[in-house]
N, CA, C and O of each residue as an XYZ file, in Angstrom:
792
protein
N     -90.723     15.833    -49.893
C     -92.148     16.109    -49.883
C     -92.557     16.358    -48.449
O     -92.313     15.577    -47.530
N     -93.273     17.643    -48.317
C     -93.795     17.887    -47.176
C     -94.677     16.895    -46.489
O     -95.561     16.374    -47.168
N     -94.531     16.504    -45.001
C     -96.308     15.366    -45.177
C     -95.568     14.343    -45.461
O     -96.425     13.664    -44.895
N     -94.592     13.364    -45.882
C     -94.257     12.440    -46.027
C     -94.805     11.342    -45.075
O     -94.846     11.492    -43.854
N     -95.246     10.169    -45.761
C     -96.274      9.074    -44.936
C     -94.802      8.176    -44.407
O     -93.821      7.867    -45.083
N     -95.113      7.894    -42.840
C     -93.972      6.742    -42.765
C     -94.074      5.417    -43.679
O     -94.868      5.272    -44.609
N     -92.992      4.354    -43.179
C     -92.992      2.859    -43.910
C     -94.066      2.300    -42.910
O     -94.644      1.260    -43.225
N     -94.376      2.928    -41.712
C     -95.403      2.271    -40.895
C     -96.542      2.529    -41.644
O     -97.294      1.556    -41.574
N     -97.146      3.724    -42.563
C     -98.560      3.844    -43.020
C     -98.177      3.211    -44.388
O     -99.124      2.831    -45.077
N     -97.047      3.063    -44.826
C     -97.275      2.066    -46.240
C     -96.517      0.454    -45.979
O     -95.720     -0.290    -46.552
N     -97.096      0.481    -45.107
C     -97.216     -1.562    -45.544
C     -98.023     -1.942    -45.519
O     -98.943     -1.752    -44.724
N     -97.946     -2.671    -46.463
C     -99.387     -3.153    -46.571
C     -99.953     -3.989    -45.317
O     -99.328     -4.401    -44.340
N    -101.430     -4.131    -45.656
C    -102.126     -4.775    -44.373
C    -102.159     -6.436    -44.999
O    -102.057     -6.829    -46.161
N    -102.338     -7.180    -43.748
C    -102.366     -8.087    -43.640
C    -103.013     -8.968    -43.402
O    -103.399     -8.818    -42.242
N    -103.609    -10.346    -44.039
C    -104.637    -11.051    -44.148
C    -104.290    -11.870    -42.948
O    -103.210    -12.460    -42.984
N    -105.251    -12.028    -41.599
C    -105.290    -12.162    -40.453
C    -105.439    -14.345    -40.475
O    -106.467    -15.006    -40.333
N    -104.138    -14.805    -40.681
C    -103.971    -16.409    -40.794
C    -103.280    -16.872    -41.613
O    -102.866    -18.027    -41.707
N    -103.084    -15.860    -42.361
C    -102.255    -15.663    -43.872
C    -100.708    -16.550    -43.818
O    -100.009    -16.239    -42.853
N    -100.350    -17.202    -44.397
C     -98.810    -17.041    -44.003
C     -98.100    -17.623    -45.574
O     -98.570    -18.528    -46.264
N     -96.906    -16.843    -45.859
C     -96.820    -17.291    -46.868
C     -95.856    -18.722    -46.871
O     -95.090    -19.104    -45.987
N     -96.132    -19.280    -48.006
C     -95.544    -21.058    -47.966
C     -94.224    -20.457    -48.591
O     -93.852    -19.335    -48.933
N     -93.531    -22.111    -48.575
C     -92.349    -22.054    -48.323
C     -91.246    -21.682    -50.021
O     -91.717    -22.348    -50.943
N     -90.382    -21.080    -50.341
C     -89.991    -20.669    -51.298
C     -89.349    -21.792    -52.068
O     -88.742    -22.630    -51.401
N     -89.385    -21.900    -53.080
C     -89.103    -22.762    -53.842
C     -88.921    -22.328    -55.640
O     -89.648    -21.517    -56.214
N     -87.839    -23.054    -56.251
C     -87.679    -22.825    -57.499
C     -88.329    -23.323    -58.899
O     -88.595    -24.497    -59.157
N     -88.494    -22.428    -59.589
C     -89.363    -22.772    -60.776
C     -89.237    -24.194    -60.916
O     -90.257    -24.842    -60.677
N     -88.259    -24.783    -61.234
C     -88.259    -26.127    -61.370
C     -88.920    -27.436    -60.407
O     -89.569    -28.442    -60.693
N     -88.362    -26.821    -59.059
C     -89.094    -27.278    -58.025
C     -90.895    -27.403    -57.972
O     -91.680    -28.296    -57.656
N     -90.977    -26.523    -58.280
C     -92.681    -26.361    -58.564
C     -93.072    -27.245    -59.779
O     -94.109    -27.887    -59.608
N     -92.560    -27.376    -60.756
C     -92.841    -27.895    -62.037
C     -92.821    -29.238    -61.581
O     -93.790    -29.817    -62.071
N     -91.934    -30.231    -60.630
C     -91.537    -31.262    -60.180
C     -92.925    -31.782    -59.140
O     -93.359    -32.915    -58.936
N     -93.290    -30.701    -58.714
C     -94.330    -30.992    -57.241
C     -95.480    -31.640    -57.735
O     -96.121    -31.174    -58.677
N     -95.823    -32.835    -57.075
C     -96.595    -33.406    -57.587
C     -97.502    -33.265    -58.760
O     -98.521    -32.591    -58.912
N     -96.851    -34.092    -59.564
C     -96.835    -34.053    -60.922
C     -98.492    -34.612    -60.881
O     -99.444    -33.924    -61.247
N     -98.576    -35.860    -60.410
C     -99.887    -36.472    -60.449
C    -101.064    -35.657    -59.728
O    -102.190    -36.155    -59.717
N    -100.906    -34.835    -59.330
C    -101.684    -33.778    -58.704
C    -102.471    -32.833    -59.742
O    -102.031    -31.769    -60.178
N    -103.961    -33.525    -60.124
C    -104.434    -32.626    -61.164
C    -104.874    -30.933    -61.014
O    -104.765    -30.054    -61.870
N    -105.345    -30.842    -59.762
C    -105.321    -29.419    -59.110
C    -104.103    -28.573    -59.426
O    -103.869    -27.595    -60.137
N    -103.264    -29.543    -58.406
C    -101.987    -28.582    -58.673
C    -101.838    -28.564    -60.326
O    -102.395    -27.569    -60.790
N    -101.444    -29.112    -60.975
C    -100.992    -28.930    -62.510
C    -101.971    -27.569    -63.455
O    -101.721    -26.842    -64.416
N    -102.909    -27.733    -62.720
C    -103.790    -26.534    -63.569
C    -103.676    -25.242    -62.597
O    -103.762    -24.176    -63.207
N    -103.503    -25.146    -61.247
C    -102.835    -24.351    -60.532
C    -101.287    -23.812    -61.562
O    -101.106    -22.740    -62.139
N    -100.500    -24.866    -61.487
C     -99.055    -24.128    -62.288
C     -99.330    -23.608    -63.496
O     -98.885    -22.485    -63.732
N    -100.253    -24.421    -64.694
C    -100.632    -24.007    -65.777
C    -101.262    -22.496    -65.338
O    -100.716    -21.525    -65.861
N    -102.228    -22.282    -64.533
C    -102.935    -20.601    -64.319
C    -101.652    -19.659    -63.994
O    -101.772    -18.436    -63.928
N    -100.432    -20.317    -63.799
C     -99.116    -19.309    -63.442
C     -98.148    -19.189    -64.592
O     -97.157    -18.458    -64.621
N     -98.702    -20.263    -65.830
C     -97.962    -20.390    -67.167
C     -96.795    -20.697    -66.868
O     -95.891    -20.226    -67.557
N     -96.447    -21.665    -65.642
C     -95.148    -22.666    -65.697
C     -94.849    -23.936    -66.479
O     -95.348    -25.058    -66.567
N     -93.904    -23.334    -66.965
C     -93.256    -24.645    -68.070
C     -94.216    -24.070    -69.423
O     -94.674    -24.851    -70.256
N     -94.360    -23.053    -69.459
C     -95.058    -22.459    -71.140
C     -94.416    -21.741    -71.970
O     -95.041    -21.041    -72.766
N     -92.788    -21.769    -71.953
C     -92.261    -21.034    -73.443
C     -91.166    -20.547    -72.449
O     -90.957    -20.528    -71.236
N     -90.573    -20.159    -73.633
C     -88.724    -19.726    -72.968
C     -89.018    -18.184    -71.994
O     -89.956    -17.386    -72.013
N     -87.938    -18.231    -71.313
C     -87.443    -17.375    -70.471
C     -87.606    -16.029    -71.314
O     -87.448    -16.053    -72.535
N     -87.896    -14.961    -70.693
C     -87.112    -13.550    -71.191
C     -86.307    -12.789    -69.950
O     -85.969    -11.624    -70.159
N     -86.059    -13.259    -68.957
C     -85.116    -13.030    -67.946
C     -83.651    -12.105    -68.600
O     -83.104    -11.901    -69.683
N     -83.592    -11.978    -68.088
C     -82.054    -11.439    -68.284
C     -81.333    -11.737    -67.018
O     -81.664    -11.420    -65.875
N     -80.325    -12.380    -67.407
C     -79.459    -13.136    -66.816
C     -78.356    -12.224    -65.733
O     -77.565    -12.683    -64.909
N     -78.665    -10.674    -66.112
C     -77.862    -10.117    -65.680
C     -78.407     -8.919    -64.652
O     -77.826     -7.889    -64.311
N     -79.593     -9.367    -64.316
C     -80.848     -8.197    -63.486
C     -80.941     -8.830    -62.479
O     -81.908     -9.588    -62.552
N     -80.453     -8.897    -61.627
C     -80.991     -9.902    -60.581
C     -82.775     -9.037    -60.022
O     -83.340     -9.801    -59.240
N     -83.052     -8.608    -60.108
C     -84.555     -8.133    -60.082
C     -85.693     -8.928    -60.558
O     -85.982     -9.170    -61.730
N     -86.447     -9.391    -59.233
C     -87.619    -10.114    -59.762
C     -88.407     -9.903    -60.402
O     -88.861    -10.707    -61.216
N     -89.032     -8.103    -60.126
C     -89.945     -7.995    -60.980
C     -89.133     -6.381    -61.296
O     -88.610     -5.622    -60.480
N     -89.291     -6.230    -62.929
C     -88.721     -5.302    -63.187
C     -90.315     -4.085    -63.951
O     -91.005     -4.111    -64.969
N     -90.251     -3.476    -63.104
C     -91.627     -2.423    -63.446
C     -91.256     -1.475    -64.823
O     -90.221     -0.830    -64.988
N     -92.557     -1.602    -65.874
C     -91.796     -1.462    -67.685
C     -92.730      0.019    -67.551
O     -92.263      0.857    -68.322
N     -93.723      0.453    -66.899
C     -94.371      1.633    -67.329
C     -95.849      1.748    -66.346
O     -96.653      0.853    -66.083
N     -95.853      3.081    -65.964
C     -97.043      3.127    -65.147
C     -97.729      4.141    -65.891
O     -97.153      5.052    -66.485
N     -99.442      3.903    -65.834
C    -100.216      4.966    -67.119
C    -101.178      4.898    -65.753
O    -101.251      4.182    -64.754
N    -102.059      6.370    -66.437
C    -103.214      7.039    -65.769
C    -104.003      7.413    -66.728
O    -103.861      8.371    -67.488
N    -105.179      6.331    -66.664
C    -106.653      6.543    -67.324
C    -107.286      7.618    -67.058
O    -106.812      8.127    -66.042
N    -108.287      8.315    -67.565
C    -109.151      8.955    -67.298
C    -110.095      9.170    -68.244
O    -109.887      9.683    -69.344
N    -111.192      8.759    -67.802
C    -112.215      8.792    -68.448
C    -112.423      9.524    -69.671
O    -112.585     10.634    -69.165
N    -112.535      9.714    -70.890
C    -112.772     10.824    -71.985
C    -111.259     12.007    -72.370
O    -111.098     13.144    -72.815
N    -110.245     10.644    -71.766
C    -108.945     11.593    -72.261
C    -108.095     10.503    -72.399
O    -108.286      9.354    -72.001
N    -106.949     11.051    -73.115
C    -105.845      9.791    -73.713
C    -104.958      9.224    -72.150
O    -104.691     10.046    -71.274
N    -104.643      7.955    -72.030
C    -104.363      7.745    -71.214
C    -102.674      8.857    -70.815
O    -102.178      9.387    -71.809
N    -102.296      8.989    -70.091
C    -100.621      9.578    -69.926
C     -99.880      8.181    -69.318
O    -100.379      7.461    -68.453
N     -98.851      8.014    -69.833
C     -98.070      6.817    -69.889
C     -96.627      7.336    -69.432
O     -96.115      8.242    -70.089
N     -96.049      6.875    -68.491
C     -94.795      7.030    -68.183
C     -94.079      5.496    -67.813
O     -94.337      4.529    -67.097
N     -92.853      5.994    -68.926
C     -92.582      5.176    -69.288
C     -90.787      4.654    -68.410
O     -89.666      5.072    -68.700
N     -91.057      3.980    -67.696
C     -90.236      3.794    -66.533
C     -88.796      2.948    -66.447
O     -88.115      2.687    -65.455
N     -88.535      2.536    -68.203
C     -87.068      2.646    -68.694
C     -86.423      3.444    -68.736
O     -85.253      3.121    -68.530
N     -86.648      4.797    -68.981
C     -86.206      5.821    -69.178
C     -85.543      6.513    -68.331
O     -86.044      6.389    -67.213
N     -84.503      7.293    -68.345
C     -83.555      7.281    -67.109
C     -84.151      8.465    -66.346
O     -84.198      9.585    -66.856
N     -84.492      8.269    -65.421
C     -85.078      9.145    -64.358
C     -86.032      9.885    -64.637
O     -85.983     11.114    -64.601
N     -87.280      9.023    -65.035
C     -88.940      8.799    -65.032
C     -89.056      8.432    -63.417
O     -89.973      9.165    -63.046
N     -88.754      7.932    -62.655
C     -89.356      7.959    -61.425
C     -89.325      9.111    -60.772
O     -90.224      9.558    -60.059
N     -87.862      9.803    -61.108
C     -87.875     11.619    -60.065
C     -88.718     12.074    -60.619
O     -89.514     12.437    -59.753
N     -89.234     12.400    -61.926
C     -89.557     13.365    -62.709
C     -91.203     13.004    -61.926
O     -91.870     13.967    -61.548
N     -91.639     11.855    -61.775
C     -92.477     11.669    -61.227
C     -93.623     12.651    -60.152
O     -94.811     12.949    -60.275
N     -92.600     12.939    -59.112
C     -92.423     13.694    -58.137
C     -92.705     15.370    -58.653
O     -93.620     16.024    -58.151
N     -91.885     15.880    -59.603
C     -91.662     17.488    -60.093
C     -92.931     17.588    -60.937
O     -93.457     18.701    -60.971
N     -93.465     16.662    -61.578
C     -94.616     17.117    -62.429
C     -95.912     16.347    -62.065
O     -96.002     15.130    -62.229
N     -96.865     17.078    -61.587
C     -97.807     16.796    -61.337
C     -98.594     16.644    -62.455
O     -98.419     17.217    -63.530
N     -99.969     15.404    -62.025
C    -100.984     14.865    -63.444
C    -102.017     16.085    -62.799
O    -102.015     16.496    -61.639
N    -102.854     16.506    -63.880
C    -104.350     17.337    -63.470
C    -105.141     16.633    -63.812
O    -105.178     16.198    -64.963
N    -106.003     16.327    -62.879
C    -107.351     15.194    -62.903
C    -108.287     16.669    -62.681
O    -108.028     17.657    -61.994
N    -109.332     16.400    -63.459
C    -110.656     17.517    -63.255
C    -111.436     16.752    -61.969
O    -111.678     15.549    -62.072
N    -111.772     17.400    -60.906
C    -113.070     17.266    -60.174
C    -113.817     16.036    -60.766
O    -114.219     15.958    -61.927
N    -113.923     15.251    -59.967
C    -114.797     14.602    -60.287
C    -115.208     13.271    -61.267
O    -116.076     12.404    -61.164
N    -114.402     13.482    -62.028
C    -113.548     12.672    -63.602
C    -113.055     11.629    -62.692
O    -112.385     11.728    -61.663
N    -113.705     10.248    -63.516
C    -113.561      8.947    -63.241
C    -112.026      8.757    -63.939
O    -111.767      9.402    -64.955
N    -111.115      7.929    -63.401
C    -109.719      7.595    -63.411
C    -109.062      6.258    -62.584
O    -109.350      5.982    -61.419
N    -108.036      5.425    -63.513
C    -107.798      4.494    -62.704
C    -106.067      4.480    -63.195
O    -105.550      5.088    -64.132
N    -105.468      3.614    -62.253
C    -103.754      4.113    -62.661
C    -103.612      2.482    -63.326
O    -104.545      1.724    -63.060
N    -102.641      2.024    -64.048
C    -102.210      0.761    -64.655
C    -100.948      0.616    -64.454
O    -100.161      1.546    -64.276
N    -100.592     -0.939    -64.475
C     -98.910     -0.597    -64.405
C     -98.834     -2.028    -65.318
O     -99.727     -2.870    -65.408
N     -97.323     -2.051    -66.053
C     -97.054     -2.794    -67.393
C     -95.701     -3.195    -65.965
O     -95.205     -2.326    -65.248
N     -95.381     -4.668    -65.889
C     -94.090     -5.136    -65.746
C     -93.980     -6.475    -66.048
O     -94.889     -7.173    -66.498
N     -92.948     -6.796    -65.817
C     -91.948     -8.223    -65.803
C     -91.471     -8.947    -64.968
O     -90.446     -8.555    -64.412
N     -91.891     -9.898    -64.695
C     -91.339    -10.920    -63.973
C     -90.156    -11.754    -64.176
O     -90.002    -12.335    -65.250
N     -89.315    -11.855    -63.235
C     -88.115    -12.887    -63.917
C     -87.534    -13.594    -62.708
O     -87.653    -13.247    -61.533
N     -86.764    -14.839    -63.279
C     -86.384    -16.135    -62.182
C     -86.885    -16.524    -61.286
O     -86.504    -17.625    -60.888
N     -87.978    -15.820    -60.534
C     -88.815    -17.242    -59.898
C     -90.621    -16.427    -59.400
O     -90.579    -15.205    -59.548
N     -91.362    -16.703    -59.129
C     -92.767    -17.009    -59.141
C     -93.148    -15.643    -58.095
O     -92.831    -15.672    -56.906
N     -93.779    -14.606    -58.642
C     -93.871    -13.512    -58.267
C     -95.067    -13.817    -57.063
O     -96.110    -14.351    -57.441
N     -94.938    -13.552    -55.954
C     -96.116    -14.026    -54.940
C     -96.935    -13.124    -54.191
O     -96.355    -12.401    -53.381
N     -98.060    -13.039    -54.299
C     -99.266    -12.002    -54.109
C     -98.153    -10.261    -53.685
O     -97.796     -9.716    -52.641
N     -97.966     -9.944    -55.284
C     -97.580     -7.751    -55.185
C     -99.300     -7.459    -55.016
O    -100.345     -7.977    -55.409
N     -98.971     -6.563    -54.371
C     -99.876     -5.313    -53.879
C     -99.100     -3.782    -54.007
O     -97.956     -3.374    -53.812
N    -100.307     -3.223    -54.420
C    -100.134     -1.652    -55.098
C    -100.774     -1.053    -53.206
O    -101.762     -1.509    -52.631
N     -99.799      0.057    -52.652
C     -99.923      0.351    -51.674
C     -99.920      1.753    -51.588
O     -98.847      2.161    -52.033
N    -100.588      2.601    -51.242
C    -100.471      4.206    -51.569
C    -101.158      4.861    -50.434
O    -102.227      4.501    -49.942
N    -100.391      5.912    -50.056
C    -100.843      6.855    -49.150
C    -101.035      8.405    -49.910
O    -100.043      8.919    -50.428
N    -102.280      9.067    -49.941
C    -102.251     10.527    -50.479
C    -102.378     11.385    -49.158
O    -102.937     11.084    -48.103
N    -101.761     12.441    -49.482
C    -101.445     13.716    -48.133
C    -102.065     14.732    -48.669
O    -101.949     14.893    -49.884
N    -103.000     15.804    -47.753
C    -102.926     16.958    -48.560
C    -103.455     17.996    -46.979
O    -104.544     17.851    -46.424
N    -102.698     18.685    -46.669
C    -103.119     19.628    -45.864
C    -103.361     18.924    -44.126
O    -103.967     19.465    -43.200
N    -102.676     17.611    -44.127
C    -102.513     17.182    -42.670
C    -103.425     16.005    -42.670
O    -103.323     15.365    -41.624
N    -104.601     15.344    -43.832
C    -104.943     14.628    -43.945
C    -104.554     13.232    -44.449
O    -103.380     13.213    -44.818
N    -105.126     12.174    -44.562
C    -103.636     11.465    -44.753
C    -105.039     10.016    -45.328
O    -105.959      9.721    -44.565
N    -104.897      9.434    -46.539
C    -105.710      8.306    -46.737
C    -105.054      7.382    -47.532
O    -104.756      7.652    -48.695
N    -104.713      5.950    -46.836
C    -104.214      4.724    -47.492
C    -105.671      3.833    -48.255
O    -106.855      3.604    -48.010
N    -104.454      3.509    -49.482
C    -105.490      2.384    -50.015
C    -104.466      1.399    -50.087
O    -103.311      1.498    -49.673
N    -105.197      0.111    -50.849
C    -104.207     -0.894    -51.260
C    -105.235     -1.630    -52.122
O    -106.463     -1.672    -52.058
N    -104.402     -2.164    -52.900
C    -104.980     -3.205    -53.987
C    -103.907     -4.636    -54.273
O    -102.697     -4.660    -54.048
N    -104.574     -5.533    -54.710
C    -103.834     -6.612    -54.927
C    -103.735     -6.710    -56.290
O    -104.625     -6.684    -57.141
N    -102.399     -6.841    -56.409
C    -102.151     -6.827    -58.273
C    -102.061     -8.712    -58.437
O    -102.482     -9.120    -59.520
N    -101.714     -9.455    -57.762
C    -101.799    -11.031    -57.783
C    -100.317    -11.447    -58.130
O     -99.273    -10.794    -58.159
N    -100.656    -13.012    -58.429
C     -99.359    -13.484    -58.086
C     -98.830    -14.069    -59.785
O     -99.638    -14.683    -60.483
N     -97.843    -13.865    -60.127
C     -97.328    -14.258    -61.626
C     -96.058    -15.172    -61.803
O     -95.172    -15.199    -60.949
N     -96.025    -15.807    -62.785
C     -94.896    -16.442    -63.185
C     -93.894    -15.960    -63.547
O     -94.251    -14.782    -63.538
N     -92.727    -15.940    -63.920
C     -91.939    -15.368    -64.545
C     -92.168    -15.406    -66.076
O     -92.685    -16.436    -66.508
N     -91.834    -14.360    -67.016
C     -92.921    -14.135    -68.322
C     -91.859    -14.507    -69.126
O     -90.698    -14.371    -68.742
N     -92.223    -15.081    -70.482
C     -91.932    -15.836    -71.677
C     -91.670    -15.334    -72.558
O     -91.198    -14.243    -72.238
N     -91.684    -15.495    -73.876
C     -91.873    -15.321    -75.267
C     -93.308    -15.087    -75.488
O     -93.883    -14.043    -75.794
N     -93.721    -16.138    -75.295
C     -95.398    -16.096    -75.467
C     -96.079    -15.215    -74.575
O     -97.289    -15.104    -74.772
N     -95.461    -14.417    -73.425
C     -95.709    -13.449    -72.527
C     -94.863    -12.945    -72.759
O     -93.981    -13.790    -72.911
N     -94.214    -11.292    -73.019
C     -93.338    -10.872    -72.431
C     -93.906     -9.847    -71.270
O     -93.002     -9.113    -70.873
N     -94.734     -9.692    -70.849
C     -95.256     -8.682    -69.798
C     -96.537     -8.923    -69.356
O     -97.275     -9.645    -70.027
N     -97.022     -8.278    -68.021
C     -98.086     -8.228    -67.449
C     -98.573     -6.686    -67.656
O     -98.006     -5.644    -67.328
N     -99.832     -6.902    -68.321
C    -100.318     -5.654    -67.542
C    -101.263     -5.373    -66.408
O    -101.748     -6.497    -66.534
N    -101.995     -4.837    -65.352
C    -102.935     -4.913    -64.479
C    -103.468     -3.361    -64.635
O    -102.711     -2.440    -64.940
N    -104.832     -3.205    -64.391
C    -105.231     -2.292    -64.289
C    -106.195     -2.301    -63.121
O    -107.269     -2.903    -63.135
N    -105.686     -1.523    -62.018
C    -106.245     -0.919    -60.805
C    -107.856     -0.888    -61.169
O    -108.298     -0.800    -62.315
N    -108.660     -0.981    -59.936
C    -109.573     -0.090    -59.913
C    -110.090      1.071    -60.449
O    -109.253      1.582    -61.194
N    -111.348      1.849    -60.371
C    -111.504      2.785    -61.149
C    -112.235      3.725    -59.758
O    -113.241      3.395    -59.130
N    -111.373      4.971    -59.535
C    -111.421      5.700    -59.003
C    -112.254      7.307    -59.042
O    -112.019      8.016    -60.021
N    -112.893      7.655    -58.319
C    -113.392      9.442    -58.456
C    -112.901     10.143    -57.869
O    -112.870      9.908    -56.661
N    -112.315     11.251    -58.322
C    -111.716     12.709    -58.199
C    -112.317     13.372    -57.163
O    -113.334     13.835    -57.679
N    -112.304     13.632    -56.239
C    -112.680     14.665    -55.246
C    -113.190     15.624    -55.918
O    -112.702     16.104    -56.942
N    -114.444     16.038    -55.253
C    -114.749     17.545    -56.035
C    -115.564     18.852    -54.996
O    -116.140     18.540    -53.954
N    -115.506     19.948    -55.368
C    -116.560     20.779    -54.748
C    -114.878     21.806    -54.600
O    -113.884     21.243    -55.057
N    -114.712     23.074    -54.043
C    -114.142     23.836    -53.365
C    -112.860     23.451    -52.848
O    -111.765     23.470    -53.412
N    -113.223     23.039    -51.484
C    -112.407     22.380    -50.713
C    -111.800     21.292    -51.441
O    -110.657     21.704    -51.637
N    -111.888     20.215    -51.924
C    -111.282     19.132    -52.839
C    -110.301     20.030    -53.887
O    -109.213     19.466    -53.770
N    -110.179     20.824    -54.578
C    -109.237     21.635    -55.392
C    -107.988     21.501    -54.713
O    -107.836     21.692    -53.506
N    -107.143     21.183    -55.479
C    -106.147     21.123    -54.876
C    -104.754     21.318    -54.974
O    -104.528     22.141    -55.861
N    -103.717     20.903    -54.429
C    -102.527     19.886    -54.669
C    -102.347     18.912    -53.627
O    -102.436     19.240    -52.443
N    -102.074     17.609    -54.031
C    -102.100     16.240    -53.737
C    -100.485     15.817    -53.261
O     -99.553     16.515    -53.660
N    -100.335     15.088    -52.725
C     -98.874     14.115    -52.451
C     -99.067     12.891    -51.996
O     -99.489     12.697    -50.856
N     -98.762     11.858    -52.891
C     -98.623     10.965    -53.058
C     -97.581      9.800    -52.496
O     -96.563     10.121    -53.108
N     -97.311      8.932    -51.900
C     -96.269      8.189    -52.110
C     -97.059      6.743    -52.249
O     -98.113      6.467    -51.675
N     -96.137      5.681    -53.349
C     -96.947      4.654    -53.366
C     -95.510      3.409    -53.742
O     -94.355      3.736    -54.014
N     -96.148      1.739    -53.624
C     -95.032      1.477    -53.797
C     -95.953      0.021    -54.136
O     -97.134     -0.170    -53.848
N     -95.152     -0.775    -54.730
C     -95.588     -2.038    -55.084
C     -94.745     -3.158    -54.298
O     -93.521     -3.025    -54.284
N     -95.216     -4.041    -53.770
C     -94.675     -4.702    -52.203
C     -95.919     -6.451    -52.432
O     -97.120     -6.615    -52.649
N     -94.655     -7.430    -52.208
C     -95.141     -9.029    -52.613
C     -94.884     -9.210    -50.808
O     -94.420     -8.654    -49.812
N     -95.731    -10.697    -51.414
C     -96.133    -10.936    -49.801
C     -94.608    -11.834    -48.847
O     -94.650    -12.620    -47.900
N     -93.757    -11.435    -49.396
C     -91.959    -11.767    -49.148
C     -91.716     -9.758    -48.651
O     -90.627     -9.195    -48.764
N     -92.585     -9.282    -48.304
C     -91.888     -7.653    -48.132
C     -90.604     -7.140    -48.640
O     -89.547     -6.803    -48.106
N     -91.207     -7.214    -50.292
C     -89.901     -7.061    -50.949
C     -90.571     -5.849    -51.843
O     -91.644     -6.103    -52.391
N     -89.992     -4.554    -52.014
C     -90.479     -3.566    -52.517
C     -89.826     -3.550    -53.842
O     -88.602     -3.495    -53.966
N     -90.724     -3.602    -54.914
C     -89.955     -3.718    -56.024
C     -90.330     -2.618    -56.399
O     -90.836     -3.030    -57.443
N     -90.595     -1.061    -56.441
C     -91.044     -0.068    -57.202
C     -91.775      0.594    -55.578
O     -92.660      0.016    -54.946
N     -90.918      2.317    -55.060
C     -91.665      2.819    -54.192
C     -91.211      3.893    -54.628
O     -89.997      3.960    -54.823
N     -92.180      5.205    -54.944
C     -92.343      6.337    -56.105
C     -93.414      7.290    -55.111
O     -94.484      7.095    -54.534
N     -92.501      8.369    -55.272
C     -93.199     10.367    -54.710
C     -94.195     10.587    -56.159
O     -94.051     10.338    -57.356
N     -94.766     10.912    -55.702
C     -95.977     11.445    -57.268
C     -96.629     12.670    -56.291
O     -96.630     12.915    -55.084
N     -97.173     13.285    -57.496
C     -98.320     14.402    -57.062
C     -99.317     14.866    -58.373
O     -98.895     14.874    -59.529
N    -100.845     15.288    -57.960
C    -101.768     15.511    -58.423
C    -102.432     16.844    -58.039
O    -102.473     17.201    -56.862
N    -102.968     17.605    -59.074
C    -103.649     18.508    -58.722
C    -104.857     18.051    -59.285
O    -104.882     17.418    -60.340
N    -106.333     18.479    -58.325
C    -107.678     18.284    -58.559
C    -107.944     19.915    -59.189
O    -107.613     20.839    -58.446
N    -108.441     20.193    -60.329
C    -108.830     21.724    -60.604
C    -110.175     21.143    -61.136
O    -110.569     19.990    -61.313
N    -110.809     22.541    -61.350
C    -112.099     22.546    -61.893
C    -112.310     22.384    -63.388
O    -113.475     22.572    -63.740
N    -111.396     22.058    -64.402
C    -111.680     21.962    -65.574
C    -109.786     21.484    -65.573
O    -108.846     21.628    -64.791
N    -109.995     20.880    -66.923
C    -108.424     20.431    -67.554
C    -107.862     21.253    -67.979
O    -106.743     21.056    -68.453
């Protein structure tokens, strides 16, 4: 992709005192002060110790990303579905058409597994013609998911389409999902065209 954003414009930014605590295992956490009523409803809001594993024993991948979709207002969502063997290139070769203006927000479906997913953030840089604009969002922090869970979904913000002339376009994208351990679990080329009608 022409315009490619460095790893310097996609990391995420950083909460100025922030630091993350110290790593520790599901069990370990379940153990931590037990008599601690805060904490216990703290682990309960992370659904530790709430129903069996769906891990797979054989992924070493913490969080395994199941499908990313794009809302748009007054149209069926488009869903790509990110089991599928090489849905992330295809990513890149086919561009989504958002109309001018048309309210839109992106979602992503994944899985957590073997230990306590800690503040992912959705991180994205769009390029188009030498211009260059980062966002970021916080998707939050999760447990590893269950039976009684098998997945998270989150849905982003809700975004507007550039419009007028100049806004028409083609778009380039790069975006990536990144926990506060700078561990990139999902970093994906996309592209968009803005036109005047669908």
């Amino acid at each position: 992709m022409a315009d490619k954003p460095s790893e310097e414009e996609l990391a995420p930014e950083q909460t100025a005192g922030f630091k993350v605590g110290e790593k520790k295992t599901i069990d370990e956490y379940q153990r931590l002060d037990q008599e601690d009523e805060s904490l216990n409803r703290w682990k309960a809001s992370l659904g530790l110790g709430q129903g069996s594993s769906v891990a797979d024993p054989n992924d070493p991948r913490k969080v395994v990303m199941l499908s990313l979709g794009l809302e748009v207002e007054g149209r069926g969502d488009m869903i790509i579905d990110l089991k599928s063997q090489g849905a992330v290139e295809k990513l890149k070769e086919k561009p989504f058409t958002i109309k001018e203006g048309a309210t839109f927000r992106m979602k992503v479906c994944f899985k957590v597994q073997h230990q306590i997913l800690s503040g992912m953030k959705y991180v994205q840089v769009v390029k188009r013609m030498g211009m260059s604009n980062k966002s970021q969002e916080m998707i939050g922090s999760y447990s590893p998911n269950t039976e009684s869970q098998p997945s998270y979904e989150k849905k982003l913000e809700h975004e507007t389409a550039p419009s007028g002339t100049l806004a028409r376009g083609h778009y380039n994208a790069v975006s990536k999902f990144i926990d506060d351990d700078n561990q990139t679990h999902l970093k994906f080329e996309w592209s968009f065209d803005i036109k005047k009608d669908w």
